[in-house]
MARROMI-609017 format. One record per residue (C-alpha): residue number from 1; residue in three letters; chain; x negated, y, z. Coordinates in pm, 1 decimal. Example, Ala and Ser with C-alpha at 12.3 -4.5 7.8 and 13.67 -1.06 7.14 Angstrom:
# residues 2
<node><n>1</n><res>ala</res><chain>A</chain><east>-1230.0</east><north>-450.0</north><up>780.0</up></node>
<node><n>2</n><res>ser</res><chain>A</chain><east>-1367.0</east><north>-106.0</north><up>714.0</up></node>
END
This chain:
# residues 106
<node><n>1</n><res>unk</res><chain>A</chain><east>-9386.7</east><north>8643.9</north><up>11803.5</up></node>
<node><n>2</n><res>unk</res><chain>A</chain><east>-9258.8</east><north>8688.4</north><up>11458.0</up></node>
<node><n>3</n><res>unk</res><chain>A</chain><east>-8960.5</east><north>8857.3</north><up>11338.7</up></node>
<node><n>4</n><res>unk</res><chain>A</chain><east>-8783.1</east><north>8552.0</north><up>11187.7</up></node>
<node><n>5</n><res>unk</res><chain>A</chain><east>-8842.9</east><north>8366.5</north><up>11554.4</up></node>
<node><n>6</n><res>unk</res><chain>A</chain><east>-8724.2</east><north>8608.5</north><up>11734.8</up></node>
<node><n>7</n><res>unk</res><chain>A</chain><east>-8362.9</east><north>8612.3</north><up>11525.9</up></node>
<node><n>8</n><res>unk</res><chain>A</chain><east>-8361.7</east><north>8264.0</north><up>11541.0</up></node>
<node><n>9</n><res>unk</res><chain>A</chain><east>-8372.8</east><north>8295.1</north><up>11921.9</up></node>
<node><n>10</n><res>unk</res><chain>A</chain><east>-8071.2</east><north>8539.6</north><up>11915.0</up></node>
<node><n>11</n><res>unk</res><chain>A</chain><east>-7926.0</east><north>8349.1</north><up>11685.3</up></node>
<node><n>12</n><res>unk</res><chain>A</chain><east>-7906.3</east><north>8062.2</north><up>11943.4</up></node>
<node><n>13</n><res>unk</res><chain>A</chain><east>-7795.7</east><north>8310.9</north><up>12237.4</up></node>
<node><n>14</n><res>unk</res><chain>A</chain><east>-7552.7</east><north>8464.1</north><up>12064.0</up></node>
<node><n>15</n><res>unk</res><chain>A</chain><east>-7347.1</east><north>8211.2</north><up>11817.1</up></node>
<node><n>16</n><res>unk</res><chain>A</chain><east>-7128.0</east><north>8461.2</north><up>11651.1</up></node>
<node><n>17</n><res>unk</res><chain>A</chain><east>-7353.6</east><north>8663.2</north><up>11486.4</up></node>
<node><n>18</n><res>unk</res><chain>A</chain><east>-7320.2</east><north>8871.6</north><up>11148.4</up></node>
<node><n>19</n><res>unk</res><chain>A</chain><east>-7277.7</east><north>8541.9</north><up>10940.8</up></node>
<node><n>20</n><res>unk</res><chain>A</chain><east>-7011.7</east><north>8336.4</north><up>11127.5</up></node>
<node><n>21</n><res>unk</res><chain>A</chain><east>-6798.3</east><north>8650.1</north><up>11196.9</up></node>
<node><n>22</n><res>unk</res><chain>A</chain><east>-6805.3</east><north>8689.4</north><up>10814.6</up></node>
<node><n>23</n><res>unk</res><chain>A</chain><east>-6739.7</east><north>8322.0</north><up>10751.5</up></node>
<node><n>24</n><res>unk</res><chain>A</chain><east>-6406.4</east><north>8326.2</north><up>10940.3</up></node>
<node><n>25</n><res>unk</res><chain>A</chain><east>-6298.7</east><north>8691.1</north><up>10744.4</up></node>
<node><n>26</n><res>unk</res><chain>A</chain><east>-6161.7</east><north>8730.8</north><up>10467.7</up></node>
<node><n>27</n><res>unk</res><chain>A</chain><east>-6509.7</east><north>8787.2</north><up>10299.3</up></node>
<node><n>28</n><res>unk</res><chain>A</chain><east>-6658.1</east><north>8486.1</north><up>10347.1</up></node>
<node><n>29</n><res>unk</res><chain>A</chain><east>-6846.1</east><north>8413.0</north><up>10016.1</up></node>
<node><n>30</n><res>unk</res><chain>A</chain><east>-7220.5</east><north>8500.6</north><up>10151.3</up></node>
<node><n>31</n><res>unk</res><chain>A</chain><east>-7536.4</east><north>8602.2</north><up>9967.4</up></node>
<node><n>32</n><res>unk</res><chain>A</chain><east>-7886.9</east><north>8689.3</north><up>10144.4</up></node>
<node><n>33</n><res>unk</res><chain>A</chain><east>-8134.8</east><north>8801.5</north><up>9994.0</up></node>
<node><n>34</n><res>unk</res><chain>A</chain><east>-8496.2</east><north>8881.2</north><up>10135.2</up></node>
<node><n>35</n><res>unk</res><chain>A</chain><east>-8696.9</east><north>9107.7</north><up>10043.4</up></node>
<node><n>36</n><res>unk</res><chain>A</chain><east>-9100.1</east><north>9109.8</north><up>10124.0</up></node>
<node><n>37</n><res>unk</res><chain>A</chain><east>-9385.8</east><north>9380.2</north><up>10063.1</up></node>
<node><n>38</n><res>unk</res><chain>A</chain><east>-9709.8</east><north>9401.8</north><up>10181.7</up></node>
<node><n>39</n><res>unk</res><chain>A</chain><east>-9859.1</east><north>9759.2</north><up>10272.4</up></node>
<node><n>40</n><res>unk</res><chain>A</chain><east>-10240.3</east><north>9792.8</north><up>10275.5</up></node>
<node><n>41</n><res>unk</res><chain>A</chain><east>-10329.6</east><north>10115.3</north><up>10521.4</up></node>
<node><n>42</n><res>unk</res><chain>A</chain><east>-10650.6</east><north>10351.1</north><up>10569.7</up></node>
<node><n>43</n><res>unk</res><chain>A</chain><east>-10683.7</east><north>10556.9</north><up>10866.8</up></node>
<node><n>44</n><res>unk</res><chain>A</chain><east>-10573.2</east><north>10850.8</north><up>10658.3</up></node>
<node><n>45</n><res>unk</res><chain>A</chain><east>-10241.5</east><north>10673.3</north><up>10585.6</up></node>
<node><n>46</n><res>unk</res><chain>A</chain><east>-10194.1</east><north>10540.1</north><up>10964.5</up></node>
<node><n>47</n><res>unk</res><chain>A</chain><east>-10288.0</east><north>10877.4</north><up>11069.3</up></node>
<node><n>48</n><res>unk</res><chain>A</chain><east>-10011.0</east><north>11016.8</north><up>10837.7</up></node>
<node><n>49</n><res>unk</res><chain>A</chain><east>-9772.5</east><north>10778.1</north><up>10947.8</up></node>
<node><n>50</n><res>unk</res><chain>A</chain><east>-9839.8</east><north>10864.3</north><up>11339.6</up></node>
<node><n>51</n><res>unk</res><chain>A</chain><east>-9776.6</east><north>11237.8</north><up>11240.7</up></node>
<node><n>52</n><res>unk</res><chain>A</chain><east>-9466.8</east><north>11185.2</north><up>11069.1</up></node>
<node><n>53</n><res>unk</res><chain>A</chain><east>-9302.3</east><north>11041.4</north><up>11394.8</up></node>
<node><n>54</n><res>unk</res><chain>A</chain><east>-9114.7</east><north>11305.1</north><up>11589.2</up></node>
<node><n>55</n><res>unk</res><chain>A</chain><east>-9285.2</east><north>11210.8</north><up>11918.1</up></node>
<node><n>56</n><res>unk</res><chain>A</chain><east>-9613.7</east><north>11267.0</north><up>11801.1</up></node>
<node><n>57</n><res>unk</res><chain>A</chain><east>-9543.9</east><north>11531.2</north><up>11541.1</up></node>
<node><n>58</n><res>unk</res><chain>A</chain><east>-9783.2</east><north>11829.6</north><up>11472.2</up></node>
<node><n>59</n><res>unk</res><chain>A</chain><east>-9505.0</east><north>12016.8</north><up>11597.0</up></node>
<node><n>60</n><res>unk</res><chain>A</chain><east>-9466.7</east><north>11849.9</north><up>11912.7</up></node>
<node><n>61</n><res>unk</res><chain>A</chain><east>-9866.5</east><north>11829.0</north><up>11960.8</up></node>
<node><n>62</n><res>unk</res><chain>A</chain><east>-9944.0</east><north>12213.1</north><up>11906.4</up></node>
<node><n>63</n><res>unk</res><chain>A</chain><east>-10283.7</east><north>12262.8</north><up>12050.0</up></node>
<node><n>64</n><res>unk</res><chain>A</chain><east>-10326.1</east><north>11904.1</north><up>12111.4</up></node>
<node><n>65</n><res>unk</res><chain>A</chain><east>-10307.1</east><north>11775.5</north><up>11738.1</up></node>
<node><n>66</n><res>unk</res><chain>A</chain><east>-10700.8</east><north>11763.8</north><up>11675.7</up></node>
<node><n>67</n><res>unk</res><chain>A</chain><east>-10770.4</east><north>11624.2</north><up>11969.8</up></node>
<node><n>68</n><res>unk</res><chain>A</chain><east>-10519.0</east><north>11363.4</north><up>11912.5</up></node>
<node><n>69</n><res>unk</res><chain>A</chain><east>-10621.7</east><north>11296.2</north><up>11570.2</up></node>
<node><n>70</n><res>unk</res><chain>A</chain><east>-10966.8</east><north>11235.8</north><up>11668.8</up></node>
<node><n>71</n><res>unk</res><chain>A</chain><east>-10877.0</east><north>11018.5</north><up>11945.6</up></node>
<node><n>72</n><res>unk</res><chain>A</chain><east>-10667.7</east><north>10782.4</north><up>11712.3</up></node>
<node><n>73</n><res>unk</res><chain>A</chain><east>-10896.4</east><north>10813.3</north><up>11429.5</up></node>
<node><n>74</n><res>unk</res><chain>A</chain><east>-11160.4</east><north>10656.4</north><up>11704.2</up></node>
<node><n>75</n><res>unk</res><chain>A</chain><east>-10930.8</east><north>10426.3</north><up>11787.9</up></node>
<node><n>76</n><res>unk</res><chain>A</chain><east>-10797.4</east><north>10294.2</north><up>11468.7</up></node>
<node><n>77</n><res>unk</res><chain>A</chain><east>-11207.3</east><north>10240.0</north><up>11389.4</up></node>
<node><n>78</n><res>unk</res><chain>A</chain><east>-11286.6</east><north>10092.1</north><up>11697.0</up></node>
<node><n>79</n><res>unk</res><chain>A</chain><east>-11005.8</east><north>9816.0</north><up>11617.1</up></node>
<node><n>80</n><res>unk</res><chain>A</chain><east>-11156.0</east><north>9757.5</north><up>11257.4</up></node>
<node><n>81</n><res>unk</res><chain>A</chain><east>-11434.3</east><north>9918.6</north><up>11158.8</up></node>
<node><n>82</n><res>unk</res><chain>A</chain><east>-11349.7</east><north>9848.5</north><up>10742.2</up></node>
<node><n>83</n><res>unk</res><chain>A</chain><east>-11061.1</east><north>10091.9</north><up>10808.4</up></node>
<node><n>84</n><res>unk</res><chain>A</chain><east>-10831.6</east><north>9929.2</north><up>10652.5</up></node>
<node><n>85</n><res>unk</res><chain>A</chain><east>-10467.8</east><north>9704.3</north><up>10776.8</up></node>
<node><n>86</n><res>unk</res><chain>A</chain><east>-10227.3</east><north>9507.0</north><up>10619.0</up></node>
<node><n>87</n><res>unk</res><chain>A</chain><east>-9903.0</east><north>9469.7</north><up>10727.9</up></node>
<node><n>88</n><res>unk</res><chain>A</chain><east>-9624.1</east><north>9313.3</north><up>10543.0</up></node>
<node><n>89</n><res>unk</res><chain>A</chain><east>-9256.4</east><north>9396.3</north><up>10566.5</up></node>
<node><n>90</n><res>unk</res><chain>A</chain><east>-8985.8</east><north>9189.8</north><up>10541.4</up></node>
<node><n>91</n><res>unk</res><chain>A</chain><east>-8538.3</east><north>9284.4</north><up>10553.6</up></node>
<node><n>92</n><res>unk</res><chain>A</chain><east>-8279.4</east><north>9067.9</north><up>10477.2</up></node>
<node><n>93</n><res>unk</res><chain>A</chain><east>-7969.8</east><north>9201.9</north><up>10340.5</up></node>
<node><n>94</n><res>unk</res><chain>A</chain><east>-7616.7</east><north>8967.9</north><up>10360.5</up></node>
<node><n>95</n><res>unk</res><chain>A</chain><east>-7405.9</east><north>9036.3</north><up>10130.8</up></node>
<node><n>96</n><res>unk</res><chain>A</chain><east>-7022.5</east><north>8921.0</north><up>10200.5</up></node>
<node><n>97</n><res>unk</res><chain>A</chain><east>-6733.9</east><north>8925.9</north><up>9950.8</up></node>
<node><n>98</n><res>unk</res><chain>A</chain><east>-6398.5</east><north>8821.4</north><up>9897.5</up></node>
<node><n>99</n><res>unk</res><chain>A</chain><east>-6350.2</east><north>8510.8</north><up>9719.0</up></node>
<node><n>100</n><res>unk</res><chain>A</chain><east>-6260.5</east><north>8584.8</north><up>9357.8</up></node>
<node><n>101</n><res>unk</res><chain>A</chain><east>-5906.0</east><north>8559.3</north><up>9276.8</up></node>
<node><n>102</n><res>unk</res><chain>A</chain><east>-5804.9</east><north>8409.1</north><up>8944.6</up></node>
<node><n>103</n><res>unk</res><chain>A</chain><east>-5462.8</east><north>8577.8</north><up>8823.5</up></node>
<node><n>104</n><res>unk</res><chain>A</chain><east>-5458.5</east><north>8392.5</north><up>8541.1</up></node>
<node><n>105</n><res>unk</res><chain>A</chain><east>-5345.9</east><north>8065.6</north><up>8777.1</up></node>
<node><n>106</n><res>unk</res><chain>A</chain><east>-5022.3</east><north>7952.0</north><up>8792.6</up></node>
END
């Protein structure tokens, strides 16, 4: 399931989410904006990324860090033997302000 269907889903179980608190505040004026990227990864780069977690660390593997790098680089090219992923990335920021006051009003 993809990340937009799963929020709409929460969305439905839980009615006062981030938006309608903020449309009942005093910053109610709302902007979202979403922002996309696709990565493109190589089993170098996935490999990276697996290392840079603190569970799976060098650190934390010691002794175990060639073996596990094998293992997963066998793995990754057993999934896709081009060695290569895409994965795109998507986060939505909302924005909330106050509505703008005009002191020149009378």
């Amino acid at each position: 399931m993809d990340r937009r269907a799963v929020l709409a889903q929460l969305d439905e179980l839980l009615p006062r989410g981030g938006a309608v608190v903020l449309v009942a505040s005093p910053f109610c004026h709302l902007d979202s904006r979403v922002v996309t990227r696709r990565l493109t990864w190589d089993v170098d780069g996935l490999i990276g990324l697996q290392l840079s977690y603190s569970y799976s660390s060098p650190a934390r593997l010691g002794d175990r860090l060639p073996a596990f790098v094998r293992k997963l680089r066998q793995a990754l090219l057993a999934d896709n033997p081009a060695g290569r992923w895409e994965q795109e990335l998507s986060a939505e920021v909302l924005v909330a302000r106050r509505p703008v006051v005009d002191l020149n009003r009378s």
